[in-house]
N, C-alpha and C positions, 0 to 999 in steps of 0.2 A: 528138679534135678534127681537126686537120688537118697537115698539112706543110707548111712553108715554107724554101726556102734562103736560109741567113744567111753572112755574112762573119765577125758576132763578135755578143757583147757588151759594154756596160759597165752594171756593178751600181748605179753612185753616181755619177752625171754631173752635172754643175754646167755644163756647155758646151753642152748639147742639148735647152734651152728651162728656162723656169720654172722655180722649185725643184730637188729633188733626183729623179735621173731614172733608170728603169731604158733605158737605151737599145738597140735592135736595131741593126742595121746590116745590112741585106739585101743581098744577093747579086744580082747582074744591072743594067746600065745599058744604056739604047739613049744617053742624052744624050752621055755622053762627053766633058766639057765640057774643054776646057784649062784646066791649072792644078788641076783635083781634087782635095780634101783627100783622096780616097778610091780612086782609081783602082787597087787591088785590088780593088774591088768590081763593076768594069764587066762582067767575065767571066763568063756566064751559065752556063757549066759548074763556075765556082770556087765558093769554100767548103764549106760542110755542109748537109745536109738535115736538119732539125731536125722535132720533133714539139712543136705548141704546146703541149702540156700540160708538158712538159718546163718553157717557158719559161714558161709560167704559173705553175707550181708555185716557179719563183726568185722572180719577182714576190710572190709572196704573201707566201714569205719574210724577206721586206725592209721593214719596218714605219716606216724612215724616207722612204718613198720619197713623193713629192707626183703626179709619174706617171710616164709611159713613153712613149720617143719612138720612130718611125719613121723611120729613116733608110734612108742607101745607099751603094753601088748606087739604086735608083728599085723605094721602097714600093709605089706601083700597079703595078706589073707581077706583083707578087701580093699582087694587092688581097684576094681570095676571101679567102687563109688570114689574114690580116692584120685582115679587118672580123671574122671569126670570133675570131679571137683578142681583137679589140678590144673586142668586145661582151661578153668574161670580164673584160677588165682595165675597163670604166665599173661592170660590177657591184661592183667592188670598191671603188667611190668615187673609183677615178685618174683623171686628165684623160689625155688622150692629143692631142700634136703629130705630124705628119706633115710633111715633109720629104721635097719634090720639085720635079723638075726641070722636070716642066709649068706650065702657069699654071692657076689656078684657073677662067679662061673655059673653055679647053682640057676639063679636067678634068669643068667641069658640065655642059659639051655634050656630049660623051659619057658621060654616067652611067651610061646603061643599058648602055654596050658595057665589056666586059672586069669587069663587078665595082666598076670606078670610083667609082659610086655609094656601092654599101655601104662602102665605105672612108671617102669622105666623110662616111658616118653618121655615124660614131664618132669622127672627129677634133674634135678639141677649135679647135686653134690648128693653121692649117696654115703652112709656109711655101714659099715659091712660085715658081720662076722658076730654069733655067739658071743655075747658078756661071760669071760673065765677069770673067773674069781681069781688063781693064782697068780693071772697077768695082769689084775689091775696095778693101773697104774695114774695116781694123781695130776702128773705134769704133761699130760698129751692132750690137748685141747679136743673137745667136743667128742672125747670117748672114754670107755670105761675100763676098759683092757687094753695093752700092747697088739693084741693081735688084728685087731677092730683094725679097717682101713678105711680114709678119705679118698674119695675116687669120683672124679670127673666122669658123672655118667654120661652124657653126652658123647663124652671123645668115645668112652668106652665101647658106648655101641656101634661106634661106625668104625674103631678098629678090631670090634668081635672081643675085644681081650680087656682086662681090668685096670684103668691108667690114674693113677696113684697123683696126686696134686697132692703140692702144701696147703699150708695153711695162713 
């Protein structure tokens, strides 16, 4: 398959969208937000360089799982090995979230640059938007800020525009 640099995993997430999740955590941030639940990940030289298959073959193994999230560090900044990877974990029936620091406008206007796109293929539920410190907010499931949105990327891309789902 492909390479991607990661910071970690976790096998069995309950915090990193819907159901039970295999979660990644990639490696590299341009956002750098204050306050980062994550800022070991900002380092674009840290962590490991991983081979999807690697992380494919844990996924499969995991028969409780409902799907597998993208996090960070900032998932589009390798988008390539990630839409590759993604398009093995929808054959398997998992949904896939994505988790990032751009906005989804951001995101679909450049689609075609850096891979953007085929990431967005694959995402199921993306979530969207800069982590701001002074909008966190405790009681909004699966984000860290008020401003942060849950968005049905799917619908999103075939109406061009940002379409906002519960939870």
């Amino acid at each position: 398959m492909s390479e991607i640099r990661i910071a970690g995993t976790v096998n069995d997430s309950i915090v990193d969208g819907e159901g039970i999740r295999f979660t990644i955590f990639t490696q590299g941030c341009p956002h750098k937000c204050r306050g980062c639940h994550n800022p070991q990940t900002h380092d674009f030289n840290g962590g490991i360089v991983v081979n999807t298959d690697g992380l494919l073959e844990k996924i499969k193994s995991n028969p409780l799982l409902d799907g597998v999230t993208f996090s960070g560090g900032e998932p589009f900044c390798q988008a390539h090995g990630l839409a590759v990877l993604g398009k093995e974990i929808k054959s398997l029936g998992l949904d896939i979230t994505t988790y990032t620091g751009y906005t989804f406008e951001e995101l679909y206007d450049n689609r075609d640059k850096n891979n953007w796109g085929e990431l967005l293929a694959v995402t199921d539920i993306l979530i969207d938007g800069k982590f701001i410190q002074e909008l966190k907010d405790w009681t909004i499931k699966f984000r860290g800020s008020s401003n942060q949105r849950y968005i049905d990327c799917q619908k999103s891309l075939k109406e061009g525009r940002a379409v906002e789902t519960d939870i």
